[in-house]
N, C-alpha and C positions, 0 to 999 in steps of 0.2 A: 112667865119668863119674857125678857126683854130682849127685842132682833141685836142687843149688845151680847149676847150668852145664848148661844146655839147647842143644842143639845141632841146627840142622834145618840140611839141605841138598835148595834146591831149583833144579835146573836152571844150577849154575856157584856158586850167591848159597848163604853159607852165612851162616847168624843164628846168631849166640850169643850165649844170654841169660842175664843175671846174673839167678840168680830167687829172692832173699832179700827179696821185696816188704815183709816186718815190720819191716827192719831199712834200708830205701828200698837195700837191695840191695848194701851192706856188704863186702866181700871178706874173707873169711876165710882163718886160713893153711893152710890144707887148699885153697882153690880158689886160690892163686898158683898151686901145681904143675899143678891143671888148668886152668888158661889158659893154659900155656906151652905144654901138650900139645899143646891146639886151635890155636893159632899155628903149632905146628911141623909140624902137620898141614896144617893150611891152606896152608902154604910150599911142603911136598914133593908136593900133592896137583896132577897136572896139570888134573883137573876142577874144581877149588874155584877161582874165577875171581875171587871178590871175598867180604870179609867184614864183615859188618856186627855192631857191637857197639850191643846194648842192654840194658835194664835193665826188669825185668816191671814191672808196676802204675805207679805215679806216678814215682819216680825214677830218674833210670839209674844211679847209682851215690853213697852218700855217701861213699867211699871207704875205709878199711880197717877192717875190725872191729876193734878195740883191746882189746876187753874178749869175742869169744870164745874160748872153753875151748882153742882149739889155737893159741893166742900164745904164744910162746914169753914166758918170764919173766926167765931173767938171761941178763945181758950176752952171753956167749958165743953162745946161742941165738939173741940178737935180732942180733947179729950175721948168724950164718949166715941164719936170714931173711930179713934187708933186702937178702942176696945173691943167695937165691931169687927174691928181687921183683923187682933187678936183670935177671937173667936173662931174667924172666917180659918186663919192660919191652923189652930187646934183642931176644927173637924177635920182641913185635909190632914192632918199627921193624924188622924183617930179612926180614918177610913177602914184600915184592917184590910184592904183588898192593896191588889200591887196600883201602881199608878205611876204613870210615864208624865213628863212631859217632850214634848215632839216640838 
């Protein structure tokens, strides 16, 4: 896991935090793949009872970083991307457990 994707588990409650607070917390294409992880784990985990997503400092999320370095650039790439994200989007609605964001 990347200091971009914080991860606590305490007592069932598991937080995970978007922590790109320079950037009000941006998703880069490097943290699609680990949020699907944390999802997929959250899913198969029988202790993980609930998850809460948030975002460090002021924002929880301005949504995709566009302009960092691991964006894909032509078509083909942004393609497989937006499929990743897909994916990433489908494990959180396939969680099965309740899930906040904060």
């Amino acid at each position: 896991m990347s200091d971009d994707l914080l991860v606590d588990r305490n007592d069932g409650v598991v937080t995970l935090t978007l922590n790109r607070p320079d950037k009000l917390n941006s998703i880069t294409g490097a943290m699609w793949g680990g949020l699907r992880d944390v999802f997929d784990e959250v899913a198969s985990n029988r202790d993980d009872r609930v998850l809460v997503i948030t975002g460090a400092d002021k924002g929880f999320c301005a949504g995709a970083d566009l302009v960092a370095q691991d964006m894909p650039r032509g078509t083909g790439g942004r393609l497989e991307h937006m499929r990743g994200v897909g994916r990433s989007a489908a494990a959180l609605r396939d969680i099965g457990k309740p899930t906040i964001a904060r």
